[in-house]
C-alpha positions as CSV (number, residue, x, y, z in Angstrom):
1,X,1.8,7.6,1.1
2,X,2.7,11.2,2.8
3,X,0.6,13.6,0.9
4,X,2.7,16.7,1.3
5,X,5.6,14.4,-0.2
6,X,3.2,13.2,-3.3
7,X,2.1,16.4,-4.4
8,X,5.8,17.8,-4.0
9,X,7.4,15.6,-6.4
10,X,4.5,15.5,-9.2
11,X,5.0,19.4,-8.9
12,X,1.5,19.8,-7.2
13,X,2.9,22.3,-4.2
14,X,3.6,25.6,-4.4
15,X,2.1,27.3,-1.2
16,X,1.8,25.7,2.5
17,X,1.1,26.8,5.9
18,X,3.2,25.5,8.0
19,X,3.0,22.6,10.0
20,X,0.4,21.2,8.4
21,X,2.2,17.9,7.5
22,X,3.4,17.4,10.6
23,X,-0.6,17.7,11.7
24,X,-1.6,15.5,8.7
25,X,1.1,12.9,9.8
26,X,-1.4,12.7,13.4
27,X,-3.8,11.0,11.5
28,X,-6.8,11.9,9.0
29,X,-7.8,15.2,8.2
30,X,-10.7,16.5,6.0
31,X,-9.9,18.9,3.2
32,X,-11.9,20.5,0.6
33,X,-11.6,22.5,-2.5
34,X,-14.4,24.6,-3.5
35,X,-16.0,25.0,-7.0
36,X,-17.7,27.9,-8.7
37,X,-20.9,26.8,-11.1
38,X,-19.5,29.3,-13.7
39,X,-19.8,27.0,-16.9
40,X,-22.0,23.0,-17.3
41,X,-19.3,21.3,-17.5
42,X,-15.3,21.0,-15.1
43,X,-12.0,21.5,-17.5
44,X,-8.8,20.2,-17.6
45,X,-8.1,23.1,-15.6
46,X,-10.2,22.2,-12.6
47,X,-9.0,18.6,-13.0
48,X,-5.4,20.0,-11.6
49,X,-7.3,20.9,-8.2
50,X,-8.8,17.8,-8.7
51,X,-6.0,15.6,-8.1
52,X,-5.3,17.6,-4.9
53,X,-8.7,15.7,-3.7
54,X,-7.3,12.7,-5.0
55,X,-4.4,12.4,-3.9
56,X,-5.5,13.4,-0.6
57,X,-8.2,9.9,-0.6
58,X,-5.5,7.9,-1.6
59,X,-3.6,9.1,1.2
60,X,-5.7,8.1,3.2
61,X,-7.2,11.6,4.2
62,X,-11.4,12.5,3.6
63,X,-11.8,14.8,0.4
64,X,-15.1,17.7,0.5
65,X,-16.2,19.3,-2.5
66,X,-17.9,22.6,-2.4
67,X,-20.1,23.3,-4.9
68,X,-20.4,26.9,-5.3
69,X,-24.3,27.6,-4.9
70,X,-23.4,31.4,-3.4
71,X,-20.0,32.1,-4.1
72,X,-21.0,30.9,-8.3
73,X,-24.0,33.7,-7.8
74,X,-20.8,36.6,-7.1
75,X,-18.0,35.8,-8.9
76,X,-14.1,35.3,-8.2
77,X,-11.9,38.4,-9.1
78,X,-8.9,36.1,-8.7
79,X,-6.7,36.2,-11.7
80,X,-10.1,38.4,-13.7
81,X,-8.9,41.3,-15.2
82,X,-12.6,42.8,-15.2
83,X,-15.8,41.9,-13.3
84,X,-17.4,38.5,-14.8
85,X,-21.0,38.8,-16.0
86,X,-23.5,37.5,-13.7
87,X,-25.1,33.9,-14.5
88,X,-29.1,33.8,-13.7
89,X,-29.9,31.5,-10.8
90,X,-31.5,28.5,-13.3
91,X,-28.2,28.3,-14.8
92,X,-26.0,28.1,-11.4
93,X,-28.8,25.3,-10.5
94,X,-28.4,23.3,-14.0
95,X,-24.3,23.9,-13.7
96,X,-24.4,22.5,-10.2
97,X,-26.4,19.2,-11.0
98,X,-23.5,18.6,-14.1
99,X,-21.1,19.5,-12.0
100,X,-21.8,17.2,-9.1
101,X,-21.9,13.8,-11.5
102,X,-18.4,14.6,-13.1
103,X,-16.7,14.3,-9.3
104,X,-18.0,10.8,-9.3
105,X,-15.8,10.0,-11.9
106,X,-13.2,10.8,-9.7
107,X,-12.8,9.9,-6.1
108,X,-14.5,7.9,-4.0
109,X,-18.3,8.6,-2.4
110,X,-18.5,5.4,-0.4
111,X,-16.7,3.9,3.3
112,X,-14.9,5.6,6.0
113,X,-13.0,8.0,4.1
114,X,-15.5,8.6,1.2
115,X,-15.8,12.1,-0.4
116,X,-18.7,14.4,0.3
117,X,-20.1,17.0,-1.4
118,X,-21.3,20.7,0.2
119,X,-23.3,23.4,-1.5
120,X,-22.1,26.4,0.2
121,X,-25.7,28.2,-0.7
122,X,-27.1,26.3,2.5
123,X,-24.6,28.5,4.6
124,X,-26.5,31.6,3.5
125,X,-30.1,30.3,2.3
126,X,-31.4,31.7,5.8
127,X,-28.7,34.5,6.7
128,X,-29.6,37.8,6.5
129,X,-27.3,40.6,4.8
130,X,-27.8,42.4,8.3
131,X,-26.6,38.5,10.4
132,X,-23.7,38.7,7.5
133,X,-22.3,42.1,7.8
134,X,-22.5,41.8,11.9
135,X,-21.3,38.3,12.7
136,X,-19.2,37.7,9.9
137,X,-17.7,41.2,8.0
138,X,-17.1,42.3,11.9
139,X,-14.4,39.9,11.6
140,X,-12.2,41.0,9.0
141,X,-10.8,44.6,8.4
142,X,-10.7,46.3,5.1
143,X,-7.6,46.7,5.2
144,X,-7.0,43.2,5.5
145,X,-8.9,42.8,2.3
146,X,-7.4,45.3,0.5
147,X,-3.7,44.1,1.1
148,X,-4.9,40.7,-1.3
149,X,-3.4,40.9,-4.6
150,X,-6.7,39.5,-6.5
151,X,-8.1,43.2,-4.7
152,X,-5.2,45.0,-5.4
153,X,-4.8,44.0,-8.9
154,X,-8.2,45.0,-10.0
155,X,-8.5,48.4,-7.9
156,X,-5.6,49.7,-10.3
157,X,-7.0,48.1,-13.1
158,X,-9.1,50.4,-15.6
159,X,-12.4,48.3,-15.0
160,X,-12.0,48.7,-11.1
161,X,-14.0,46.0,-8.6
162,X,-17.2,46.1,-7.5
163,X,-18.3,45.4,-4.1
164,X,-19.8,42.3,-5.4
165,X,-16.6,40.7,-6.6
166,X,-14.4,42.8,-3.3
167,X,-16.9,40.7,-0.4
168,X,-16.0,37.1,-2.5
169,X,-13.3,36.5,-0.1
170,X,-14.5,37.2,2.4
171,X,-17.6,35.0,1.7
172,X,-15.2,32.3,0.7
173,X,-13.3,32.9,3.8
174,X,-16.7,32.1,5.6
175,X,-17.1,28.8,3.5
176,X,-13.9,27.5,5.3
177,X,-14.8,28.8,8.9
178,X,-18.3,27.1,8.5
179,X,-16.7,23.8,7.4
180,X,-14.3,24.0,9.8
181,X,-17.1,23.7,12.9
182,X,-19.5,21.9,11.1
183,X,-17.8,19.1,9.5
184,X,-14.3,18.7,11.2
185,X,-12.3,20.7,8.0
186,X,-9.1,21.7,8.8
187,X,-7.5,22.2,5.2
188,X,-8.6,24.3,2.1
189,X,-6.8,23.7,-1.2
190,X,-6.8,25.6,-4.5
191,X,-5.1,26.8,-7.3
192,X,-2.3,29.5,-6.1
193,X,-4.4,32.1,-7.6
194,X,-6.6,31.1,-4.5
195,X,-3.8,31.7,-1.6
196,X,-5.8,35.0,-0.5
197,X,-8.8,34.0,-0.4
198,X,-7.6,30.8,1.4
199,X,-6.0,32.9,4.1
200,X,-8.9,35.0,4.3
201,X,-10.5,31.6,5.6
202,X,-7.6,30.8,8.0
203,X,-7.7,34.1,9.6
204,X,-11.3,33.5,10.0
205,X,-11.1,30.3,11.5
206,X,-8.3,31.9,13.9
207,X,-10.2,34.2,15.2
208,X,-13.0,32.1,16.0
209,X,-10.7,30.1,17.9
210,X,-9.4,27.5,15.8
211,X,-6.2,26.0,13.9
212,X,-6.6,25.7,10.2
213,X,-4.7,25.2,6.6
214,X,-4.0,26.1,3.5
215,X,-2.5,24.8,0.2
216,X,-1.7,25.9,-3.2
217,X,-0.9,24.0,-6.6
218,X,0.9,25.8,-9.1
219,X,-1.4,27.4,-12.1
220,X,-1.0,25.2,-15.1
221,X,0.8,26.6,-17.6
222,X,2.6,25.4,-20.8
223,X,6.6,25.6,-21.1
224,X,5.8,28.7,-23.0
225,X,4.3,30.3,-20.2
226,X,0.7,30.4,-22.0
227,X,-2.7,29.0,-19.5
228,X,-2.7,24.9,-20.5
229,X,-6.3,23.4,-21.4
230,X,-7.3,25.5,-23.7
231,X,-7.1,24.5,-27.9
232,X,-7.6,26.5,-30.7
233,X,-11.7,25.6,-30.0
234,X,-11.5,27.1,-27.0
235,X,-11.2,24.8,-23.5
236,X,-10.7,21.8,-22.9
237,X,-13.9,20.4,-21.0
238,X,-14.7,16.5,-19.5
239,X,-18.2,16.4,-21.0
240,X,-18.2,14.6,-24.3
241,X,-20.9,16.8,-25.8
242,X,-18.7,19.5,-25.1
243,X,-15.3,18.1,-26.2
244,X,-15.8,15.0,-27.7
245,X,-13.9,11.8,-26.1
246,X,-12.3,11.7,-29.3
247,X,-10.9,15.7,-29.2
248,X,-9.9,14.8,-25.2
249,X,-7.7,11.5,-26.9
250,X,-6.4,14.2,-29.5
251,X,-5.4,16.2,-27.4
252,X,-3.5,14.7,-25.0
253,X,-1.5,13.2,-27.9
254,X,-0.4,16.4,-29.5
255,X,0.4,18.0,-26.2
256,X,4.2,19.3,-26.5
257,X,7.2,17.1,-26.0
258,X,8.3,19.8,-23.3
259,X,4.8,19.9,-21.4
260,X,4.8,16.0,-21.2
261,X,6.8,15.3,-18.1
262,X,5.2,18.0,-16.3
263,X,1.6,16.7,-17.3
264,X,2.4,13.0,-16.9
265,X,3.3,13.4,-13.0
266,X,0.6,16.0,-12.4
267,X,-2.2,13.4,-14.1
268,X,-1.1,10.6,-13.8
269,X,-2.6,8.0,-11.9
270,X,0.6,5.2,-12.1
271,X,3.0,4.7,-9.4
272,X,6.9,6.9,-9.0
273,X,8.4,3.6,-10.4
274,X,6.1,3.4,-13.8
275,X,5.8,7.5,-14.1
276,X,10.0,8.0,-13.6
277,X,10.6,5.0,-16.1
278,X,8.4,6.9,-18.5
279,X,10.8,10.0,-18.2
280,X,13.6,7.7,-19.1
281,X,12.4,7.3,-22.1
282,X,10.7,10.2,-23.1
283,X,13.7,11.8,-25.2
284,X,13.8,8.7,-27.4
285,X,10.2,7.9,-28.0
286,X,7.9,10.6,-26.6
287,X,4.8,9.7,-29.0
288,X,4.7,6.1,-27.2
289,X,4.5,7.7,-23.3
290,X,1.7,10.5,-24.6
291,X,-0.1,7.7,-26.5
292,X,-0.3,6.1,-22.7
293,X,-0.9,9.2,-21.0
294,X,-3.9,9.8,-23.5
295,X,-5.6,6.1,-23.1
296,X,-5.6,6.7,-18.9
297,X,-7.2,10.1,-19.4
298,X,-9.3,9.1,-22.0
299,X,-10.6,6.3,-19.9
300,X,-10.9,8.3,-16.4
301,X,-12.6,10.6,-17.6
302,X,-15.0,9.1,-20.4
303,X,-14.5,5.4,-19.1
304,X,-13.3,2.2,-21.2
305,X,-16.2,1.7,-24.1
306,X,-15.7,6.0,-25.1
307,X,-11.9,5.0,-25.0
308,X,-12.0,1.8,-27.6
309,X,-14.2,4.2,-29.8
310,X,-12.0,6.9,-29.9
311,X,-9.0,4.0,-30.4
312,X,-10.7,3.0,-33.4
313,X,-11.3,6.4,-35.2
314,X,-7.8,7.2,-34.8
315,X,-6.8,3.7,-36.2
316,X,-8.7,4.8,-39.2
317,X,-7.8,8.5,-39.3
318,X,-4.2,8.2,-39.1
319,X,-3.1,4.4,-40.4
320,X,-1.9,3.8,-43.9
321,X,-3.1,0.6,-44.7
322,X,-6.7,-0.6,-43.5
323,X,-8.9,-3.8,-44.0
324,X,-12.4,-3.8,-44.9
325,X,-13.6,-6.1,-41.7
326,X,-12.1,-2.8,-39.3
327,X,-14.7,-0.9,-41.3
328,X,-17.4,-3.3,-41.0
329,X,-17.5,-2.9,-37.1
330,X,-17.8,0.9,-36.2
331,X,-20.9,2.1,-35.0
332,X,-22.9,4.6,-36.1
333,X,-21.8,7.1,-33.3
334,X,-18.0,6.0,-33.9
335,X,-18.5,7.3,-38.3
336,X,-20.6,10.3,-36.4
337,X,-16.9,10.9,-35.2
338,X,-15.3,10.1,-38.5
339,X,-17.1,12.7,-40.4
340,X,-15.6,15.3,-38.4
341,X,-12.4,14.2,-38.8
342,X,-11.8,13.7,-42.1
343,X,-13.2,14.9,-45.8
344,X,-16.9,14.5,-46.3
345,X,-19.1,15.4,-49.3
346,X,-22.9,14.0,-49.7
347,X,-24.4,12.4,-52.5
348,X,-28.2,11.5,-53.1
349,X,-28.9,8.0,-52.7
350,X,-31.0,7.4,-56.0
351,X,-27.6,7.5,-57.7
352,X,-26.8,4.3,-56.9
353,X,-30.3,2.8,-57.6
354,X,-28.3,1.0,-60.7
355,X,-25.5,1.6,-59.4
356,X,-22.7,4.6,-60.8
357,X,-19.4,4.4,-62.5
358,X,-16.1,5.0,-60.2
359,X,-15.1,8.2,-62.7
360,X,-18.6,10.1,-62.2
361,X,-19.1,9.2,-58.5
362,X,-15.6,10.7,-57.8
363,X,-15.4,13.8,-59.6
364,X,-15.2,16.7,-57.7
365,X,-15.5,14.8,-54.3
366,X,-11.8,15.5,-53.2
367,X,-9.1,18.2,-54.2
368,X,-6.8,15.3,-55.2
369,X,-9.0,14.1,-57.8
370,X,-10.2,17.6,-59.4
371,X,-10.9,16.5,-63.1
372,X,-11.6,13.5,-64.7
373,X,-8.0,12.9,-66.3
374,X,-6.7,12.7,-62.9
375,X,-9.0,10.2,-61.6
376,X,-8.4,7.9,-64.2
377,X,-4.7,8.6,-63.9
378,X,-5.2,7.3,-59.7
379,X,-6.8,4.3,-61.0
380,X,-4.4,3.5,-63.6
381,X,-1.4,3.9,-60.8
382,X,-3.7,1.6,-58.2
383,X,-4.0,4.5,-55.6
384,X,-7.5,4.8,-55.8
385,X,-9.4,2.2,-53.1
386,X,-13.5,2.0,-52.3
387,X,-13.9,0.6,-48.7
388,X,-9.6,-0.5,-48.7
389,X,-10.2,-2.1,-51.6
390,X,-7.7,-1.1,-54.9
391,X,-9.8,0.1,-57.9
392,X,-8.6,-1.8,-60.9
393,X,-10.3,-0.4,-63.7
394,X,-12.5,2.4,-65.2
395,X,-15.3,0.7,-65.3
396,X,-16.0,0.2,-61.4
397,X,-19.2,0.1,-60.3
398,X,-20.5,1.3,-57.1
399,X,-23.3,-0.2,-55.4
400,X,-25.6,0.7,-53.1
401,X,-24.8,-2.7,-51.0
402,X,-21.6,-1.3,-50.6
403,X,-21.9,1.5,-48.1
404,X,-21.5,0.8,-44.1
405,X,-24.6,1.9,-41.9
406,X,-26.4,2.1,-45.5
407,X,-24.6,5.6,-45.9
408,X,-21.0,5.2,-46.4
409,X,-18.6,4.8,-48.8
410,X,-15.1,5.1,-47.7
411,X,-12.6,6.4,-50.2
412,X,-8.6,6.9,-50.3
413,X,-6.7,8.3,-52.9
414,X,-3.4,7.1,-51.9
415,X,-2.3,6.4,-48.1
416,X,-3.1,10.0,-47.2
417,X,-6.1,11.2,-48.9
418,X,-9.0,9.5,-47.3
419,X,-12.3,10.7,-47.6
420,X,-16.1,9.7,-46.9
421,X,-19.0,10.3,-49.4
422,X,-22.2,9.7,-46.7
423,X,-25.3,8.9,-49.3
424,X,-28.7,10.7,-48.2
């Protein structure tokens, strides 16, 4: 495949220096994107620049990942309305080490063109301030600096910029020149909020006397213009303990009808033929394509055993008619997932020592059963089931043989109102 081509038509291009594909089209390059350590855990955000990497390996090319060890200890202005707060150096470390196992999820370590991963705190673990104000600030005028929006932006702004944050480019700027005579990189790529500091790497290269380029992706954004990844929890991350693998499959499923082309070719893994066939029919049934889109994600990212959990929670979250034997085989962790999902309330265990009428244990355990008289008025119209099976009488009696994992007892009040009671 032509790489510049791929990312143009899943919408992954936005900024390019020219006459890079005609070099990429030479043979294989090395590119890299580079990573701040700011949080444990990538989002669904990084997972955009991502796919630049992983495009790039399937065409052929030889993807770099630079973890931020320095640049994470400084802090990006780009797109910040106001200086970031400073993360201790234990925390970088610990954010690094999570870090560095997600990418393996997602490209390739091993053979000829296998990824490799750079801290960019072993370009400065030995370099002076005094080496890095004379070899390497010598090289770039303020000027120059200042003329970068992410700068420019924040010097109007009321919170100003530090010198901290105002030197990140031009320590990111190093990053590339270093990678550039070190290890053969002729291409840095980033989100477009990156295109200064990107530059800042190029002229740096240039002057050192070499050829190198850049490349942008488009921020992602919703249709309503609003920063995609992010739910009403907060973001979107790819560790489970984080977002759960059954909160990622939610959420690709509930994504807009609007967003889903866009999102389809920019994650997407299947071929032009399979993704445009999937457009075609996106007007008439857009719940089946994001149903697809959210198994492949679900799987990528938190592989095929978190995937058939998360299938079979929403099986019993969102279907109207269950059987017992579906029950009967969910793990523990999978009702850990249930209880989260839908109505809970405890009971003591001792109560069903002899066991306890279906009227008492229900009372008060759902607001679709509030009294008594309603209760029995669900049983008497067969809407009442314990563990998918109909209630037919008053005198039901629950037993403690009954629950699933020893704890629960699952309950529906009609095809809607389900609901656990977990015995303790």
């Amino acid at each position: 495949m032509n790489f510049i081509e791929e990312l143009k038509w899943r919408g992954l291009l936005q900024d390019v220096t020219p006459g890079l594909e005609e070099k990429m089209n030479e043979g294989s390059i090395k590119a890299y994107v580079g990573f701040d350590p700011t949080a444990s855990s990538l989002t669904i955000g990084n997972l955009v620049s991502i796919m630049l990497l992983v495009h790039l390996q399937r065409c052929g090319h030889q993807p770099i990942v630079l973890l931020g060890g320095a640049t994470g200890r400084i802090g990006d202005p780009s797109g910040k309305d106001k200086e970031r707060t400073l993360l201790n150096l234990e925390t970088i470390e610990q954010n690094i080490s999570q870090q560095a196992l997600q990418f393996q999820r997602f490209l390739s370590f091993e053979g000829p063109r296998g990824a490799t991963m750079v801290n960019n705190y072993n370009f400065y673990s030995q370099m002076t301030i005094f080496e890095f104000l004379r070899d390497i600030g010598k090289q770039i005028t303020v000027n120059y600096m200042l003329s970068k929006d992410s700068v420019k932006n924040r010097i109007e702004s009321e919170s100003g910029i530090s010198f901290t944050e105002f030197s990140y480019q031009l320590i990111q700027g190093y990053d590339f020149q270093y990678l550039y005579h070190h290890h053969d990189c002729i291409l840095q790529m980033g989100g477009a909020d990156q295109w200064g500091n990107i530059t800042t790497g190029t002229e740096l290269v240039r002057k050192s006397g070499g050829k190198a380029y850049g490349l942008t992706c488009p921020l992602l954004t919703k249709s309503d213009g609003k920063k995609f990844g992010k739910s009403e929890e907060g973001n979107i991350w790819l560790d489970a303990n984080l977002t759960s693998p059954y909160q990622f499959y939610q959420f690709w499923l509930n994504v807009s009808d609007q967003d889903l082309p866009k999102l389809l070719k920019i994650f997407s893994l299947k071929d032009r033929n399979t993704i445009e066939n999937y457009l075609s029919r996106i007007d008439s049934n857009p719940n089946e394509i994001k149903k697809e889109l959210a198994v492949e994600m679900t799987d990528r990212v938190h592989g095929s055993e978190a995937l058939q959990s998360v299938v079979r929670v929403t099986e019993l979250v969102f279907h109207p008619k269950l059987e017992k034997e579906f029950l009967a085989q969910l793990s523990a962790e999978e009702w850990n997932i249930i209880e989260k999902e839908i109505p809970m309330s405890t009971e003591k265990m001792e109560t069903l020592v002899n066991g306890i009428n279906i009227i008492d244990l229900l009372l008060e355990k759902h607001s679709s059963l509030p009294s008594k008289s309603e209760i029995k008025r669900a049983i008497k119209g067969m809407a009442i089931s314990v563990n998918t099976e109909k209630v037919e009488g008053e005198d039901r009696t629950v037993l403690q043989s009954e629950l699933f994992m020893n704890q629960y007892l699952f309950l529906q009040n009609g095809k809607k109102n389900k609901f656990l009671i977990k015995f303790i």
